[in-house]
Structure formats: C-alpha cells, structure tokens
N, C-alpha and C positions, 0 to 999 in steps of 0.2 A: 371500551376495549375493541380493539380492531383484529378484523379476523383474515388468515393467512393470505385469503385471496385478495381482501383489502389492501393488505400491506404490498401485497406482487403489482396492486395497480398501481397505488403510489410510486414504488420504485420503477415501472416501465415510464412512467410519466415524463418524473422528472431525469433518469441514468438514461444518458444520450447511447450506449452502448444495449440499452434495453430497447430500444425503439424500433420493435421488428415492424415487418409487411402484413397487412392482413392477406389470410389464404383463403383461399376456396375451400370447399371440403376436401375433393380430391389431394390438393397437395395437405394440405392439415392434417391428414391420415395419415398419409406418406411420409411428411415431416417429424410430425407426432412418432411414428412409429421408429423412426431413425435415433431419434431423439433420444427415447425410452430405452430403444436398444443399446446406445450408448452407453448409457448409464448403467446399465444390466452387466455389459461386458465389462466395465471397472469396478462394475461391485463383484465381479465373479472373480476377476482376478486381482483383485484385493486382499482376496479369503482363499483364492485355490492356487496361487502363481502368475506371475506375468511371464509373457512370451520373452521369446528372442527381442532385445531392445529395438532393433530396425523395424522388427514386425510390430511391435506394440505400436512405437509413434506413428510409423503408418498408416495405419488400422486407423486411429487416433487422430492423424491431420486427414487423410481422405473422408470420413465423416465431416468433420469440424469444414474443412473449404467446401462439399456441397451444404453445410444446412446455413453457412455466412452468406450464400448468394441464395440461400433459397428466403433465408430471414431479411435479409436487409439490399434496400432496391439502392439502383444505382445514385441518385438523387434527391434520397430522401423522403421520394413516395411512400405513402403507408398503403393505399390504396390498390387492391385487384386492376395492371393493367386491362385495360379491353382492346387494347392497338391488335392489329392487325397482326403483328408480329410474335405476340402472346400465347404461349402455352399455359392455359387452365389459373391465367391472370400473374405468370411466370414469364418475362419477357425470353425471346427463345436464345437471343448470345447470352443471360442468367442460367439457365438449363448448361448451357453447350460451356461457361468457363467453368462451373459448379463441378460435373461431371468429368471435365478435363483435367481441371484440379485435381480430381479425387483420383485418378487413374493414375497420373503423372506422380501422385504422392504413393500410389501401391507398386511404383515403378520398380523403385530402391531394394523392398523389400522381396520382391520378384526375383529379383537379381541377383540375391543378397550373396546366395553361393560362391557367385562369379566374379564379387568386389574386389577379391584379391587380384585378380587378375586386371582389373577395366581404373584402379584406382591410378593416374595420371598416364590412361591412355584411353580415356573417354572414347563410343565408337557415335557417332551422327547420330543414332537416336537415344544415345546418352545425352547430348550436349541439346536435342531438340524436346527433351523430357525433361532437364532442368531446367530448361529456357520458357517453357509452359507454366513449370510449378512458379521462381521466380515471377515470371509477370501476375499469374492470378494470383499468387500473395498478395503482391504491391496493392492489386484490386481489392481484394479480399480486408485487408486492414484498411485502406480510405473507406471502405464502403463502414466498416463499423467503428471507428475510432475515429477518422480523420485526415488529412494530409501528415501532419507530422512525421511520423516514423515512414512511411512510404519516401517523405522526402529525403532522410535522415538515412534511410537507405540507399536509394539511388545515388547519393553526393558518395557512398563509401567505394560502391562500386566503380563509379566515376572514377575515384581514384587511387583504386587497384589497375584499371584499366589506362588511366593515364598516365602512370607514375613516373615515366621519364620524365614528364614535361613541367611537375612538381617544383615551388620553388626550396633551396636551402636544402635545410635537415630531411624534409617531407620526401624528397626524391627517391625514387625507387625505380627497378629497370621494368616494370610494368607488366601486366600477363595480359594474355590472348583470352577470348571470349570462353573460348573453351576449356581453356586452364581455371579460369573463374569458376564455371557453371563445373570443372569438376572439384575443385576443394569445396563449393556455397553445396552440392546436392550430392555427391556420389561419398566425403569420407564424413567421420562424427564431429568434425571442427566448425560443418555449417550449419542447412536449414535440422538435420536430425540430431542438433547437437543436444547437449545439457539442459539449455533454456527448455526446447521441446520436450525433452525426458521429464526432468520433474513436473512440468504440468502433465502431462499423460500418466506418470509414477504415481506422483504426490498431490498434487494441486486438486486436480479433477471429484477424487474422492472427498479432500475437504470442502469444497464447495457445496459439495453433495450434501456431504456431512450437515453442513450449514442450514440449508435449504429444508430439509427434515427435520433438521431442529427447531427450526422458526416454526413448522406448517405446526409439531405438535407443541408450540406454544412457549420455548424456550426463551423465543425474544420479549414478548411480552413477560413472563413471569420476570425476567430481567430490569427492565422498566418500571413495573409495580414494586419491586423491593425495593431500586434507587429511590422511586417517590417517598415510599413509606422511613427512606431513612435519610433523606436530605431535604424534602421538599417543603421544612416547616421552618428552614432556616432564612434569614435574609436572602431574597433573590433567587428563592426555593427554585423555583421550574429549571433556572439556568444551572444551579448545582447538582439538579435531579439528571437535564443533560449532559453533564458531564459523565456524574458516575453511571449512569445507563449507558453509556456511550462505551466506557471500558470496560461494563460488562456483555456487553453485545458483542465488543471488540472479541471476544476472546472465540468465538466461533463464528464471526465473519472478516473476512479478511480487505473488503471493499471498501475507500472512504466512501462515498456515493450510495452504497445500497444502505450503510449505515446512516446516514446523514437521513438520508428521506424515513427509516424505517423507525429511528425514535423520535425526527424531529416531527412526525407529524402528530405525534402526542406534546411532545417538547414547544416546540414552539408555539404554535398557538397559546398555551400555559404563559411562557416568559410574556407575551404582547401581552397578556390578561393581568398580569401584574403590576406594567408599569415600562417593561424594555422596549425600546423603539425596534422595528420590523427589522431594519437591518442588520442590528446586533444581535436578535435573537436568532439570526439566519446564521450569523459569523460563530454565536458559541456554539451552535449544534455544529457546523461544520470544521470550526478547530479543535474541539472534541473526538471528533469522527475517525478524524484520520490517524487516531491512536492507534484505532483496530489494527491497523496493520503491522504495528511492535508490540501486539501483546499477544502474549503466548497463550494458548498452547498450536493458535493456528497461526498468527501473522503473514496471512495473504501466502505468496506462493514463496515469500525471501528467505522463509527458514529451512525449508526444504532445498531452496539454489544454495543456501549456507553450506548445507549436510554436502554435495558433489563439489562445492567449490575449494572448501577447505579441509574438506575428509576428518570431520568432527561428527560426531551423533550428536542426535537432536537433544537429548538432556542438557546437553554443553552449551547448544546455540539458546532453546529457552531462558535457561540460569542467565545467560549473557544478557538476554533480553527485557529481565526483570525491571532493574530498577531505572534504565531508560524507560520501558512504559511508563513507569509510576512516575517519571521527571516530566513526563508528557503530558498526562493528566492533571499534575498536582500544580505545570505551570498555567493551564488554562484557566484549573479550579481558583488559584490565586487572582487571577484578574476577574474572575467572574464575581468575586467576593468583595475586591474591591471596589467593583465597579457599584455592584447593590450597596456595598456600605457612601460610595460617592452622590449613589441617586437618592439614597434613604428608602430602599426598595423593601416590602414586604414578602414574608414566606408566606407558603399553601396556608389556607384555615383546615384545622384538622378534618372540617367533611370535607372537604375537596380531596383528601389522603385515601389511598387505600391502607386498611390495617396490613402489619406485615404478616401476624401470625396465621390469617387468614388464606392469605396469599399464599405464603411457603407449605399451609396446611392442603390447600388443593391442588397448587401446582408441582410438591414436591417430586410427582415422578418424573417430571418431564425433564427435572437436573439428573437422572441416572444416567443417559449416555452418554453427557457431557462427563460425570463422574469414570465412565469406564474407558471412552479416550485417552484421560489423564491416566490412566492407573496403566493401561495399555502400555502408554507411550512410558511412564516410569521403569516399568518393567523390561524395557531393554528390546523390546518385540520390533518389530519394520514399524513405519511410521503410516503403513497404506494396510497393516494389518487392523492396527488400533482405529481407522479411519471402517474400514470392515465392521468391527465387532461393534463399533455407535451407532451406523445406518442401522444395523440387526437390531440396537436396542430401541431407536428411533419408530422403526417399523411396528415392532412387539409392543411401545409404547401406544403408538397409535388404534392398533388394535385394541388393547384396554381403554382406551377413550371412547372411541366408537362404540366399541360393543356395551361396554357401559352408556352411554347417550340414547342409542337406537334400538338395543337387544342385539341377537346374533345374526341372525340373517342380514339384517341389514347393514349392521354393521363389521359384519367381512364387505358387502358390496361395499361400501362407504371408503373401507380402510383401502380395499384394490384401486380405487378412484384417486385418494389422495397417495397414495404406494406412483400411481403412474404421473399425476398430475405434478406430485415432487422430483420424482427424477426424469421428465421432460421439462421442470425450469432447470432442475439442477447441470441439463446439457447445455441449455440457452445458455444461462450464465456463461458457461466455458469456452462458447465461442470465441468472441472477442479477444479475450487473453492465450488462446490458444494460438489463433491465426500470429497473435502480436509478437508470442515467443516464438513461432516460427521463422517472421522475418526478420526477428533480435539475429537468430541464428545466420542470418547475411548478414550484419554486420560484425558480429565476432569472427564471422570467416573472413572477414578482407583484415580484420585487426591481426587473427595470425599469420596470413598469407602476406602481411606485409610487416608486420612489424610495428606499425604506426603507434601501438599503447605507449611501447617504450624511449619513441622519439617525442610521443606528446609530453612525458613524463621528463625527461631531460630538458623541455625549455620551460616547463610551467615553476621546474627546480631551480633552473636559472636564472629563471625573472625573480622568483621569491628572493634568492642569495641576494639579489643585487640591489632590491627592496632591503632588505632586514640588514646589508651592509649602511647604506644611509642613514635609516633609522636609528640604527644604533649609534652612529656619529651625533646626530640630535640628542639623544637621551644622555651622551657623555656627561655632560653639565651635571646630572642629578648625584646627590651625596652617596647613593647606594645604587648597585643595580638591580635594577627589577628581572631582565630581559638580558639575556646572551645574543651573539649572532645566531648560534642553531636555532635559540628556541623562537628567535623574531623568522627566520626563515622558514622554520615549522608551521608558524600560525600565517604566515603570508601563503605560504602551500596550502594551509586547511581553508582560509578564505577564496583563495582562487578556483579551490575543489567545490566549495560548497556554494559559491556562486553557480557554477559552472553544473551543479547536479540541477539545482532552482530552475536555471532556463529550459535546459533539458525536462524536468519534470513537467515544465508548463504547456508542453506538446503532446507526449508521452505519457504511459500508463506507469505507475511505480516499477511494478516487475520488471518492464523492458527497459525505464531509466535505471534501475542497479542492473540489470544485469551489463549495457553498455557501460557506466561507469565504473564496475568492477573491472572491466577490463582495457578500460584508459586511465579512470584516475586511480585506481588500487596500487600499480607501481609505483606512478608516483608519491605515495606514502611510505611504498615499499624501501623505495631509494633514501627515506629520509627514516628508518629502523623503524618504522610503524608495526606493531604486531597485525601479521593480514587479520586476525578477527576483529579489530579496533580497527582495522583500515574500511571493511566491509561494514560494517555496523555505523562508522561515519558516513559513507556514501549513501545509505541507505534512511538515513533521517534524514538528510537533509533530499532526498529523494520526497519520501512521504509528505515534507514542507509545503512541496509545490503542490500539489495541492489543494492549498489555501494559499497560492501566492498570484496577484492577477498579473498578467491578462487571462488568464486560462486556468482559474481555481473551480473548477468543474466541483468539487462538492460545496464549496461556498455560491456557485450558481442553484445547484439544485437546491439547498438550504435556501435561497432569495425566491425561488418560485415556489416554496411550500409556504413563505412569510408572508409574499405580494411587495417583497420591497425593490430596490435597485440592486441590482445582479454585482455590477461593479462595486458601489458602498458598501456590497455584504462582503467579498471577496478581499475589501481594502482594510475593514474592521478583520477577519478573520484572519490577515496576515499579522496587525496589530499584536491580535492575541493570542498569535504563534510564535512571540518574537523572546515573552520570556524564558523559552523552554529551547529557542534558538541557540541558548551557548553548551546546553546540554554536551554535544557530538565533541566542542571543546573538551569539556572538561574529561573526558573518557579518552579525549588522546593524550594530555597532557598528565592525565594519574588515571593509568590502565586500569587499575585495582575495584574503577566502577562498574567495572564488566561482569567482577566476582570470579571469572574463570582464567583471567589472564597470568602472563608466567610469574612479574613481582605482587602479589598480591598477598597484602596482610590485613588486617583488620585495621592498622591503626592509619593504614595508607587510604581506607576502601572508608574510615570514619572524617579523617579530611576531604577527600576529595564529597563526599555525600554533606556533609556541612554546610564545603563552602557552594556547593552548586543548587539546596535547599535556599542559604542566605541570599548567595545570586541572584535566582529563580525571584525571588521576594521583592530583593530589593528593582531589580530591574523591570519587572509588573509595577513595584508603586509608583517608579519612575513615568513609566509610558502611562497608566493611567489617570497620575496627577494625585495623587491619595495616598496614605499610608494608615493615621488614625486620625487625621483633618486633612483639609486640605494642603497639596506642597504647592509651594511655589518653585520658581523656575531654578533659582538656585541649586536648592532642596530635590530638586530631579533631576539636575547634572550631578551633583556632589551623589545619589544614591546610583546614577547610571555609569559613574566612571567607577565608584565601590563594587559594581555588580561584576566588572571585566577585572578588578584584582582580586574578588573572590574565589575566581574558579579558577585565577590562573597556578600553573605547577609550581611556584615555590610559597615555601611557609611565611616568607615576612611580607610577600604581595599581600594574601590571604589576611593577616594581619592587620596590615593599612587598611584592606577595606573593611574590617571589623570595627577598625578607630572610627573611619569615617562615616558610617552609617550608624555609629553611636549615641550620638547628640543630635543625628537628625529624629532618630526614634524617638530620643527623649523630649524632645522639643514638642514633636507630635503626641505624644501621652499626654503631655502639659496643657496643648491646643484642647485637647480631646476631654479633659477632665472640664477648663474652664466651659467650655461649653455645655456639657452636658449639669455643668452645675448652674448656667445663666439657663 
C-alpha cells in the first residue's frame, strides 16, 4: 500500500503540469503560505458565501498567476536559480510578471464600481492593465501546460484584429487594440468570464475535495475493493485497472493524476502476469480518462454544464451515467479479450486483498464521499456539498490520527496533513486555472466576432454536400439505411469529433470543451441537436484525446510508470479507446441514452443501450482479432461493419447488424467448444 505522500511523488513525477521549481525556504514559506491560504479562502466561502463574482475570480486569478511563476521556471528548470539576476533562487522578471500579474488581475475588481461607466470606453491604463494581464497569461499557461493554447490563442486574437483582411465567410470589419483588450478584460464575455467562474465557483473546491480524500485514504480503499473483486479473473490486474479507475474516477477528475495514482499499483501487476509494458501503460491510461465522465465530480465539465445550459447538476450527472459506464465497459471488453486472446491468468488468491477486510477498516474514509452525494442530491449548491466533504474529510482525519498516535500528537499530525492537503490542493489548480483564464480570450473574440456561427455554416455545408453524394452511391441498395439529413448529421458529428481529437491533443479537456462548445455546439445546433447531446458529444470526444498520439499525455505518463515506449503505449491506448468511440454517436442519433433528454422513453433508452452494448462488443472483437477463437479477417470486417449498424438510429440498420454478427458468434462458440474439447 502506498501512502499519500507516495502517491503525490508519483504523480509530480510523471503529470508535466505537476512539475514545479524547487524553492528555497524563504520563498517555500511564502509560497506554502499563499497556497494554504487559498485554499482556506474557497473552503470559507464554500460554507459562508462567495463574494461579488468580479471580486472572487480576482482574488482567485491574482493568487493562481503569482504562485504559476513562482512554481514553474521559464524553461523547465527545477532547479534554485544562482544567476545573478535571482531573488532568493526566483529569477527577478519571475517575481516582476508574477506580481504584475496579480495586480493587473485585482485591477477589474478595483474598478468594479466604475464598469458601467469604462465598458467600451477603456481609459489608457485600462487598455495598459489588460495588455499586462493578456501577455502574462500567455506566459503563465506555456510555462505550465505548453505552447498549445497560448498559440491557439494569439491566432484568435490575430483575427479579431485583422478581420478585414480575412478571406470569404471569415471576414469581419476588425477592432482596434483597445476595443479587444476591452471586451478580452473589462466585460464577463472574456478573460473573467464563465470558464474562470466555475473554476473559482466549482472546480477548485473539488479538487480539494479530491486531494483530502486521497491523503485520508479514499483512493487506495478504492483500489483494494477493485482487486478483491475483479483481480482473480482472467487478466485480473488489467480488470482490476479498469474498475479502480472508475472508482477513483468518481472524485478525481484528472486523466494524468488518475493514471499514475492506480497505475502504479496496476501495472506493475498486469507486467507480472503476462501483459507486455506497453499495453499495460495503454489499459491504465484508457481507463483513466473515464474519470472525467463520471459523476458525481467529472473534472470541471459538469459544473461549465450547470452556467452553460442553465440545468442543475442532478440533470447533468443522470445525463452522465450511462456514458461512463459505455466508457468503462468498452475498455473492460477489450481487456477481457485480450487475456482471453493471450490465455492470460488472474491474481492467485494471496496476491488479493480480502474485501471484507478492507471495507471493515477503511469504511470511514467512504463517509465524505457518501455526504457529497447526498448534499448534491438534496438540491444544495454544488460548492456547499463540496464544504460539508472537506469538513468530513478533515474530521475523518482527525479520527485516524488520533487513533494511530493518541491526542496530542495526533491534532499536531492532523494540522500537518489539514495544511500539507490544501497546499497540494492550490497546486493542483494552478494550471487549469491560469488555462480557463486564457479559454476566456478566446470565447471573447468568438463573441466579439461572430466566428462560432460562421464556422458552423461551412463545417454544415461541406457535410450536406458529403451526405448529397453519398447518398447517390447507396441509391443501388433495396432499402434505405440513411436519408440525406441523417448522412449529413453523422458527416457533421465526424467532422466535430475529429476536430475536438486535434484540439484535445494540445490542450487540457476543460479548455478544449469549453472552445468547442462555443464553435462546434452550433453547429449541431443548426442541425436540431439537443444543446445537452450537443455538449456531452463535444466533451467525450474531448476526453478521447487524450489517449490519442501525438500528444496522449496520460498514456505518456502510464509508459513512464511501465518503462515502455511512450508512443507504442499512446497508439495501443487509442486502439482501446476506439470501442467506446461510437458511444457520443449513438446518444445523438437516440437521445433517450442521456435518460434526461425531451423524447425519452424506455423502450427508446432500451434500443439505443442494446444496440451501443452489441456495438461496443462487437467492434472490441473486431480490432482485437478475438471473440471466443480466434477471427479472421473476414470475421472482423463482417463484425466492424455490424458494429456501425448497430448504433445506428433506425430499427432495421440495428437489425442487419444483429443478422450479421449472428453466425459470426456462432461459428466462434463452435471454434471455441472444438478446442477446448481437443
């Protein structure tokens, strides 16, 4: 068993977004105490109020941009500079954008009074206090995530500011610097928009949440139960990481912190059985990335749900259900095939931890997780019920302690681990904080110009003009399978979900839905997409990436806790992301998988969960070559072309491919008997 601090190294190790600077004492005090207080301030007003919104995300981005530059060097130094130029092993322009940052970000809220008045009549040291924040964003996310979204940035701005010179559709009559820096900093359409709010609102707390539930042992008790009740099956460790992975999922919302924090039990296990290094890298890491569609926390998407579409969060969980569980259940299925392909064995019972064991001493540490739930059932704020689990978290800790140590020591114990959780629980936040802050420049040029709605017009175009051909090809056939709408539909949902995929491969989930909610969401819109099916497609195929290379960042980290090839774990991990690929289909084509949407019946919500179960099935036995023998090639087109008329929306597609993967089952029962009887 690995203990809290264990698992915090592991994940700094391998999560590129963990990889702070080491500090000196002076700033490690400093830092430390920033940190801590952060976390104090969103536990307080989680439980007693939050402020005026300008002033909370304020508050909220001026801490987060100095402690990005006080954590992370410009070039990926870990290292106490000694330059000459160095404050207390703090280079001195780190100090000087840090600090400028944070001023420039308490600017707004400074002002707040006077917005009405300064909103699209910016005065000079408006337009030179956005122009600061702007830039030290851009700094501030290269320095902890990357190039990506800093570039992904600047190109929008670019052309907001160029927009005359635009070709076509894209053309627009362009704004002045200043007109930019006042809709990106001075109204709520930019950097203080939405994206910011809910992480400052919502996000921050759960992570918190998270992070205290791990230290009092949450994650681990989660792990132990999965071993004890999958780990004796064929290819036991790989099943154990799955279902550990969707239990973890459910109060960590990170592919990456998830990936390192079961796989360093996980895999090692799967090598020890028999899986080669890099597959065991790819099932922890397409596992992983469940976390962030399973409820009750799903990373920061359910909370952007709740402001985007003006739904409570009971409505967005329920939605989220049986997407997780298509999530899960299409990895679980290739992992099973795969042991049944290698002839791989399960745990021996001592290698198991006993369940009743487990659930007998760790059952307190499920109580806050229990009263989040119950919280958030109850109809409460979503940052109240995030309150009342840290409180339990805390209280549980206490009882650990003082039982472990006695009293004395065990208050000092608990105050140690009380501050050492909620100074990772700030770290964590950096990153994704600074990230929705510069999301918020790009959703300001998307309003300030228009451009969702013009992307959305030609990606509609090019579909129609796809699914007009296509359909002319298919005329031949005795029945039709496909109208023009619905070929134009799936030619729109492929061109979306491609287009989330690339996006994702730069980019942090959160910041890629929140950008493609507000480019490709219309266009779904435009083709009577329900926006909670619209959002909820953007959003898995968001989480896809990844696992999708060049840039499958939890299938890297999964390759460095294996020791295999970074790329090989990244390209298996897409493999075995692809049966659960048609999933976001089938929820647009028969709504009713959502459970909440407006045509929803049962008998609608039992077809569509069949045929996307069969699909799921059969398109796993396909890619992995397997069913109950070996297929051959035929046998894997014939079940991969059954798997795309299973989910598709009408009843006699669904049909054919039940004919067609009839006789392939059979056959393989038949394969599967003779052998086991030679």
């Amino acid at each position: 068993m690995l203990t809290a601090d264990e698992l915090q190294a592991i994940e700094e190790k391998f999560d590129p977004e963990l990889r702070f600077r080491t500090w000196l004492r002076p700033v490690a005090i400093l830092c430390g105490a920033v940190l801590f207080l952060l976390s104090c301030y969103h536990y307080y007003t989680a439980g007693f109020g939050i402020p005026q919104a300008t002033v909370h995300r304020g508050v909220h981005m001026a801490a987060t941009v100095f402690l990005v530059f006080m954590s992370f060097s410009a070039f990926g130094r870990h290292e106490p500079d000694r330059g000459p130029l160095a404050i207390l092993g703090i280079p001195a322009i780190d100090w000087a954008m840090g600090i400028a940052g944070a001023v420039a970000s308490l600017y707004v809220p400074w002002i707040y009074d006077q917005l009405a008045f300064r909103v699209g009549n910016p005065s000079q040291t408006d337009v030179i206090m956005g122009t600061i924040l702007i830039v030290v964003l851009l700094e501030a996310v290269r320095r902890s995530m990357g190039w990506p979204l800093p570039v992904i940035a600047i190109l929008f701005m670019a052309y907001a500011y160029f927009g005359q010179s635009m070709p076509g559709i894209l053309v627009h009559p362009g704004a002045s610097w200043a007109n930019i820096v006042n809709h990106l900093y001075l109204t709520s359409q930019g950097i203080y928009g939405t994206a910011l709010g809910v992480i400052a609102t919502y996000v921050f707390h759960f992570v918190l949440f998270g992070v205290m539930a791990t230290r009092i042992g949450l994650g681990q008790l989660f792990i132990d139960v999965a071993s004890a009740a999958a780990g004796r099956y064929a290819g036991g460790p790989a099943k154990v990481s799955v279902l550990s992975s969707a239990l973890l999922g459910s109060i960590s919302g990170s592919s990456i912190a998830n990936t390192v924090t079961t796989g360093a039990l996980t895999i090692p296990a799967m090598i020890r059985v028999g899986y080669q290094r890099h597959f065991a890298a790819a099932v922890e890491a397409a596992a992983s990335t469940g976390g962030q569609i399973t409820p009750p926390v799903m990373g920061a998407v359910a909370f952007l749900m709740i402001e985007y579409l003006g739904l409570p969060l009971t409505t967005i969980l329920t939605a989220a259900l049986v997407p997780a569980f298509m999530h899960f259940f299409g990895v679980l299925v290739q992992v099973h095939l795969e042991a049944k392909r290698l002839g791989l064995r399960g745990l021996h019972p001592s290698e198991l931890p006993n369940a009743w064991k487990v659930l007998k001493a760790g059952w307190l540490t499920v109580v806050p997780l229990l009263i989040l739930i119950a919280v958030l059932l109850s109809g409460r704020t979503p940052f109240a019920a995030a309150f009342w689990s840290i409180t339990a978290c805390i209280v549980v800790l206490i009882i650990q302690e003082i039982r472990a140590r006695g009293l004395t020591d065990g208050l000092r114990a608990t105050a140690h681990g009380v501050y050492e959780g909620f100074a990772l629980g700030a770290r964590q936040s950096l990153s994704v904080t600074a990230a929705a802050a510069l999301v918020g420049v790009v959703i300001g040029v998307v309003t300030l110009t228009g451009v969702g709605f013009k992307i959305a017009y030609m990606v509609t175009s090019i579909a129609a003009g796809w699914a007009q051909s296509v359909s002319g090809w298919l005329a031949f056939l005795p029945i039709e399978i496909m109208g023009v709408d619905t070929l134009t539909l799936l030619f729109t949902l492929i061109l979306t979900a491609v287009v989330c995929i690339l996006m994702g491969c730069g980019i942090p989930t959160t910041a890629n839905y929140i950008i493609m909610v507000a480019v490709a969401a219309p266009v779904l819109g435009l083709l009577n997409v329900e926006p909670i099916v619209a959002h909820f497609f953007v959003f898995y195929y968001g989480v896809l990436a990844d696992v999708t290379p060049p840039v499958a960042m939890a299938a890297y980290a999964g390759a460095g806790i294996a020791g295999a090839n970074a790329f090989k774990a990244g390209n298996t991990a897409f493999r075995l992301s692809m049966g659960k690929a048609l999933v976001p289909f089938v929820f647009v084509f028969q709504p009713a998988l959502l459970l909440v949407t407006q045509d929803f019946t049962w008998a609608n919500f039992a077809l569509a969960f069949g045929g996307a179960v069969l699909g799921i099935y059969a398109l796993s036995a396909a890619i992995t070559g397997w069913l109950f023998a070996p297929l051959n090639m035929l046998e894997r087109l014939l079940l991969a072309f059954a798997a795309m008329l299973l989910v598709a929306p009408d009843l006699t597609a669904t049909l054919i491919g039940m004919v067609i993967v009839a006789p392939v089952a059979l056959r393989q029962l038949m394969a599967n008997r003779r052998a086991a009887a030679a």
